[in-house]
C-alpha positions in Angstrom: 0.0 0.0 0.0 1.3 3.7 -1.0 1.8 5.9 1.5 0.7 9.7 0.8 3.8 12.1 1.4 4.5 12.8 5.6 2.3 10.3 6.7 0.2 7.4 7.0 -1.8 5.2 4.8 -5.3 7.1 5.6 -6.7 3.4 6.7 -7.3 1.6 10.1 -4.9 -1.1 9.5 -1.8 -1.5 12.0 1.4 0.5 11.3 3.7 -1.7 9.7 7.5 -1.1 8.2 10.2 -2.6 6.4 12.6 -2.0 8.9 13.3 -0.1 12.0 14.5 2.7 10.1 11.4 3.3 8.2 9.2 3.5 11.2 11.8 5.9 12.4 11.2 8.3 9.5 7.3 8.2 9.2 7.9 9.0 12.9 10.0 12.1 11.8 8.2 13.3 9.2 4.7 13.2 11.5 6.8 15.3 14.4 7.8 17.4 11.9 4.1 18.1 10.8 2.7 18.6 14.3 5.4 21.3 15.4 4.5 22.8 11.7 0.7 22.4 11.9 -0.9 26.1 12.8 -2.7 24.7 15.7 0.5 24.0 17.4 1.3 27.5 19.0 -2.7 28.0 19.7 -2.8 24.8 21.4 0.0 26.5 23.8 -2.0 29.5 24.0 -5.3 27.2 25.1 -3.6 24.8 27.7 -2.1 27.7 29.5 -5.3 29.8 29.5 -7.0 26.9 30.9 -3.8 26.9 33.1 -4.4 30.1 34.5 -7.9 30.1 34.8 -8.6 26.7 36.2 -5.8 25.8 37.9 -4.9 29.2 39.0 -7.5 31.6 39.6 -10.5 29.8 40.3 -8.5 27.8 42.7 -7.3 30.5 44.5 -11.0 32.1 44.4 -12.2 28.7 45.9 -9.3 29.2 48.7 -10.5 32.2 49.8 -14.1 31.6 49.5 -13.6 28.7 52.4 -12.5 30.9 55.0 -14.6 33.5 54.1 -17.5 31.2 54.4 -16.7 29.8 57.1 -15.9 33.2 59.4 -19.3 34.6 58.1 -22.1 31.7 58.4 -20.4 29.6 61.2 -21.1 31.1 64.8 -19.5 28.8 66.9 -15.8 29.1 65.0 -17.2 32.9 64.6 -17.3 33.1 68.7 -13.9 31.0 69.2 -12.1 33.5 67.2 -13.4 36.0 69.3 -12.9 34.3 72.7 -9.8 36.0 74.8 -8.9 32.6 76.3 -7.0 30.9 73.5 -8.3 32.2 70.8 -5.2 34.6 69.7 -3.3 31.8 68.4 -6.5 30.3 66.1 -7.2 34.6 65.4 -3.8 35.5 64.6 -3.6 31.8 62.5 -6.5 32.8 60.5 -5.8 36.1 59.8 -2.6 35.1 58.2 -4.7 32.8 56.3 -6.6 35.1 54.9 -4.3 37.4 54.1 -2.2 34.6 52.5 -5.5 33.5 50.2 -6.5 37.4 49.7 -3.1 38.1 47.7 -2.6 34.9 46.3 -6.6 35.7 44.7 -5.5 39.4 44.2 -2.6 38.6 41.9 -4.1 35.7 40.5 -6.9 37.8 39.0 -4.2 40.4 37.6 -2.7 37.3 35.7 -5.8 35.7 34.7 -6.6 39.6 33.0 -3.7 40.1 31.8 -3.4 37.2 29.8 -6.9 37.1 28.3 -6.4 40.7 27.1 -3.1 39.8 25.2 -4.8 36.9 23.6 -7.7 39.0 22.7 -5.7 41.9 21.5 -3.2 39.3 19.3 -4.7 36.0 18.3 -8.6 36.5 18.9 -8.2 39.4 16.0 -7.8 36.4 13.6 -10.1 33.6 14.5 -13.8 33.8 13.9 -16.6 32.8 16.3 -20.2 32.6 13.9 -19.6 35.8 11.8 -17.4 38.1 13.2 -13.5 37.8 14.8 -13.5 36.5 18.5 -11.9 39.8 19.2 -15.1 41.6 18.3 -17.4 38.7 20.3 -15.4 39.9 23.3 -15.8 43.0 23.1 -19.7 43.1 22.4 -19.7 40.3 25.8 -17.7 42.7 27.7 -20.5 45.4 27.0 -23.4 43.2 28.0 -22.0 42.1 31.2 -20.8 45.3 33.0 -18.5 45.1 35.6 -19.9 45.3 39.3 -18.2 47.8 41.7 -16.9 44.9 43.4 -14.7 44.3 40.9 -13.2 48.2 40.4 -12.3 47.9 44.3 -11.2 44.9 43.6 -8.8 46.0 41.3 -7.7 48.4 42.6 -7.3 46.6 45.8 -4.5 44.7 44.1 -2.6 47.9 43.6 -3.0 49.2 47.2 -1.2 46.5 47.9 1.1 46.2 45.6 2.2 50.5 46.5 1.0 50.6 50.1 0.7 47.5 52.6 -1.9 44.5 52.9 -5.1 45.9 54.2 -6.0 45.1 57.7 -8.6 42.8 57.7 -10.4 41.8 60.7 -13.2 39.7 62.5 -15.6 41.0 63.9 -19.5 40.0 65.7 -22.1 42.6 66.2 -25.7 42.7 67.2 -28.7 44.0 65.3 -32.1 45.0 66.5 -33.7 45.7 63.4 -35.0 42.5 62.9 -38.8 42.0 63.5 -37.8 38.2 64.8 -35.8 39.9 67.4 -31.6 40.5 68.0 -29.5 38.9 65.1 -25.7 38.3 65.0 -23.9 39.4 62.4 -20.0 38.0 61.8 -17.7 38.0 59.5 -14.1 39.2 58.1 -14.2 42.9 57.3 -12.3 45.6 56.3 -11.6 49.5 57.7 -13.3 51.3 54.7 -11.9 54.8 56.6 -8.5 53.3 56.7 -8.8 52.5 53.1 -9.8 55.8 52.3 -6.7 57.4 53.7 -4.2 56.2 50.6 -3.6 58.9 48.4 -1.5 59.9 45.5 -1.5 59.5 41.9 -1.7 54.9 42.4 -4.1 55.6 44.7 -7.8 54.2 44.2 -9.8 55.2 41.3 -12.8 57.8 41.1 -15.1 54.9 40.8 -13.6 53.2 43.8 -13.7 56.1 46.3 -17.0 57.0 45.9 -17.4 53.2 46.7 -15.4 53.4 49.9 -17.2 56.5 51.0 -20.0 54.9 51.3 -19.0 52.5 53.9 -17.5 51.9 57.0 -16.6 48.9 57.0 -16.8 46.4 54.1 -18.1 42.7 54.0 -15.1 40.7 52.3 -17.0 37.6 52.0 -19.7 40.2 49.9 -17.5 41.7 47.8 -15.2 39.0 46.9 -18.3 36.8 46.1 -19.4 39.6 43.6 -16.1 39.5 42.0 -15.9 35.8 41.5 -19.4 36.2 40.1 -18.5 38.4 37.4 -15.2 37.5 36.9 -15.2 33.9 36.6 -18.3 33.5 34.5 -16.9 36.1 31.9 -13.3 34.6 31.9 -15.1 31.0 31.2 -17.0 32.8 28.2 -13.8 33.7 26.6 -11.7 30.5 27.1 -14.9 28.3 25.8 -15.6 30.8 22.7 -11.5 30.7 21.9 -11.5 26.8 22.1 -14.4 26.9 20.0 -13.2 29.1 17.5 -10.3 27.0 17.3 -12.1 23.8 16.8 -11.6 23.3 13.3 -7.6 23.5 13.4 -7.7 21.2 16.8 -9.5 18.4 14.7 -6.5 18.3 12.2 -4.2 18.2 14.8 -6.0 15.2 16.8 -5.7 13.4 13.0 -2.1 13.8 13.1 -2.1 13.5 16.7 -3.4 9.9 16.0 -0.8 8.9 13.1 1.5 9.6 15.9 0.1 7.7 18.4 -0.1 5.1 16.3 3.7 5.3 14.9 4.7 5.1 18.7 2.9 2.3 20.3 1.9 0.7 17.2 -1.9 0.3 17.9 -4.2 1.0 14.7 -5.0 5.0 14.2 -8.8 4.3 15.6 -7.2 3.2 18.7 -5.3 5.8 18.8 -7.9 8.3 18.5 -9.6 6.7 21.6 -6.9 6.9 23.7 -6.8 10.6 23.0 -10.4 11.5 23.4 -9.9 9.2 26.9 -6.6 11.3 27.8 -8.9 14.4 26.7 -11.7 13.2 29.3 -9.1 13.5 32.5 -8.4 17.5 31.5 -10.0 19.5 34.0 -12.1 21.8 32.2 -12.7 25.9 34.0 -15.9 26.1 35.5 -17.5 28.4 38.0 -17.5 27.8 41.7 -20.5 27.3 43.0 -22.1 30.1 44.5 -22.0 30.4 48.6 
């Protein structure tokens, strides 16, 4: 049977060759067309998008979210952390926590939209999504979903402390009386919305953002990052999902040649192949929102 040029016979039977040497070309010659193959540098682009959002962002979101969680809907841990005998250690131990989480999520977000605006400033110009350039889609999404407040502080948060310190975040239980059903506690991880305030200078917070902190005295973390996860996450997973699918055409050529590989390596027929690739595609853990506390 023939083989076409730089590959092989398009049939499911096993790989065969003459001679060691010969499987040792068609072997070439097929690396040689996936490093070539105009998915190759897009599929770098993908995996670390996915990288950065999945494995990155979201997780560090998650992180957060936990402790968060727990300081603001669990009373008893709520009341240990406030207790005076032994409760510095676990207080002092979970502040550090969240401070640790806080940055990690701070500069995790900067990453995360910093990367999807140089892939939709570069590569997303070029690709279509139905009938107009990805680039375009995002920008029309971006304008449908405006960004909550939340997610100026947010911001801008990053850069307070990046240029002045980590902001002091604190625990705190109060009483209301409001309620018709009698006292209710309130508890949770807040921050000095006056303290915040006091940065100024030409990095300091935004016009949006100070009219934001002026109408507070304390701010809700659990809230706020919760809005920002919201918007964030679900309009970061809109972009990676319409760039893979814009891309879906080049990926199946590559999975054909990704097979011929596959099956110059081990051996097994080309459908083989291909199922061991769609399983190996099964295990990828694909961005999706956390759930919503």
């Amino acid at each position: 049977m023939e083989r076409p040029a730089g590959g092989l016979p398009r049939d499911t039977g096993r790989v065969t060759s003459s001679s060691f040497e010969d499987k040792g070309e068609l072997f070439r010659r097929i690396q040689t067309r996936l490093t070539a193959h105009p998915y190759a540098p897009i599929h770098r682009e993908v995996e670390l998008l996915r990288t950065v959002l999945g494995g990155v962002y979201l997780r560090n979101a998650v992180e957060l979210q936990v402790l968060l969680n727990r300081a603001g809907t669990d009373t008893a841990f709520a009341l240990e952390l406030m207790r005076s005998d032994g409760g510095p250690e676990l207080a002092e131990e979970f502040g550090d926590s969240v401070q640790q989480r806080l940055h990690n999520y701070l500069a995790g977000e900067y990453s995360l939209v910093q990367h999807v605006h140089i892939i939709a400033n570069n590569r997303a110009k070029k690709l279509q999504l139905g009938s107009r350039s990805l680039a375009a889609a995002w920008d029309a999404k971006k304008r449908e979903i405006p960004p909550p407040p939340e997610y100026a502080f947010m911001k801008d948060l990053r850069r307070y402390t990046q240029h002045m310190s980590l902001p002091v975040a604190v625990n705190s239980m109060s009483w209301s009386r409001e309620s018709v059903d009698g006292p209710t506690m309130s508890h949770g991880v807040y921050l000095d919305a006056e303290l915040l305030r006091n940065w100024s200078g030409e990095k300091s917070w935004t016009a949006g953002v100070r009219a934001f902190l002026k109408e507070w005295q304390r701010i809700d973390l659990r809230v706020v990052v919760q809005k920002d996860i919201e918007y964030t996450s679900s309009l970061n997973i809109w972009f990676y999902n319409s760039f893979a699918a814009a891309v879906q055409p080049l990926l199946d050529d590559y999975n054909e040649l990704q097979a011929e590989f596959e099956a110059v390596r081990t051996g097994v027929t080309q459908d083989e192949a291909r199922i061991v690739l769609k399983q190996r595609a099964k295990t990828v853990a694909y961005p999706k929102p956390p759930p919503s506390q």
